[in-house]
N, C-alpha and C positions, 0 to 999 in steps of 0.2 A: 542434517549434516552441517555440522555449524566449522566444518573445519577450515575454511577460509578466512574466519573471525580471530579476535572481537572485531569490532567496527567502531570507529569514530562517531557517537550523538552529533551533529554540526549542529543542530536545533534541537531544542526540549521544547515541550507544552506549554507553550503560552508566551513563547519565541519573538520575539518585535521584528523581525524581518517578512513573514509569510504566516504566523500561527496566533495572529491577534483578533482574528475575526471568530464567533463563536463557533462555524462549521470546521475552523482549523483549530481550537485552541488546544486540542487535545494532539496533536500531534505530534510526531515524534521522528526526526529525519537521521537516519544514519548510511553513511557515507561509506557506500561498497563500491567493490569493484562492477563492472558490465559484466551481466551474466552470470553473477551470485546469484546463486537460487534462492526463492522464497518460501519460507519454512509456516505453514498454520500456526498459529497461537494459541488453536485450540481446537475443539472439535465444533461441526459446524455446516452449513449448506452457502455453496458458493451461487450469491444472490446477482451479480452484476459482472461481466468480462466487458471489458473493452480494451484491446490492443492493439489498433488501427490506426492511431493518430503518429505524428512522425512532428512535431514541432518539439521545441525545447528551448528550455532559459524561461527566466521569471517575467517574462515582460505581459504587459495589460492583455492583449490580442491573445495569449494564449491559456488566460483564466480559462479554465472547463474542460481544456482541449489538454486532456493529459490520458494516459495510462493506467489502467485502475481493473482489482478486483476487489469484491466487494465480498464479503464474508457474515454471514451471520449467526452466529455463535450457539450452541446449547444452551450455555451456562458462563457468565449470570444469563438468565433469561432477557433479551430483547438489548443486547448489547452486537454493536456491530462494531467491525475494523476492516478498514478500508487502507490497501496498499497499492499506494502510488506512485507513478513515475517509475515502472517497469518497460522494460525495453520493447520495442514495436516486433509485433509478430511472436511475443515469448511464452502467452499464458498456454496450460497442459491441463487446464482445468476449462471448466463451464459450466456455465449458469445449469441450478437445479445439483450439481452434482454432490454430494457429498463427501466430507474431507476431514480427516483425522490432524491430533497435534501432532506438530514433526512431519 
């Protein structure tokens, strides 16, 4: 349900503000509202939840300490996508479960 879209990219891949290092180069930051829901990319098993953490903003101290589920893909084979910086307490999903695009 992308009906709250488009969204603003603020960042593309390979970004000089947070997407220069090779674990981020690939990333892609787009600028929604709180509470946008997160739509699969694809079909897939959800490898990693974490939604516990409550800090925010780009600062050193909170390198790691983010929001994240982790997805790993069908197809292409052994490609993963990792979405970040989802709001505390929000994921509907969990680790092991499997999850269609859209």
């Amino acid at each position: 349900d992308c009906k709250n879209g488009p969204f603003l990219c603020s960042q593309s891949h390979g970004g000089s503000f947070t997407h220069f290092t090779e674990s981020t180069q690939h990333a892609v930051d787009l600028e929604c509202p709180c509470g946008t829901p997160v739509l699969s990319v694809g079909d897939g098993e959800i490898c990693e939840v974490g939604d516990k953490e409550e800090c925010c903003g780009c600062w050193a101290e909170n390198l790691f300490h983010w929001n994240s589920i982790m997805l790993k893909l069908d197809q292409p084979e052994g490609l993963f996508v990792e979405y970040v910086h989802i709001m505390t307490g929000s994921a509907k999903v969990e680790k092991g479960q499997r999850v269609v695009k859209g």
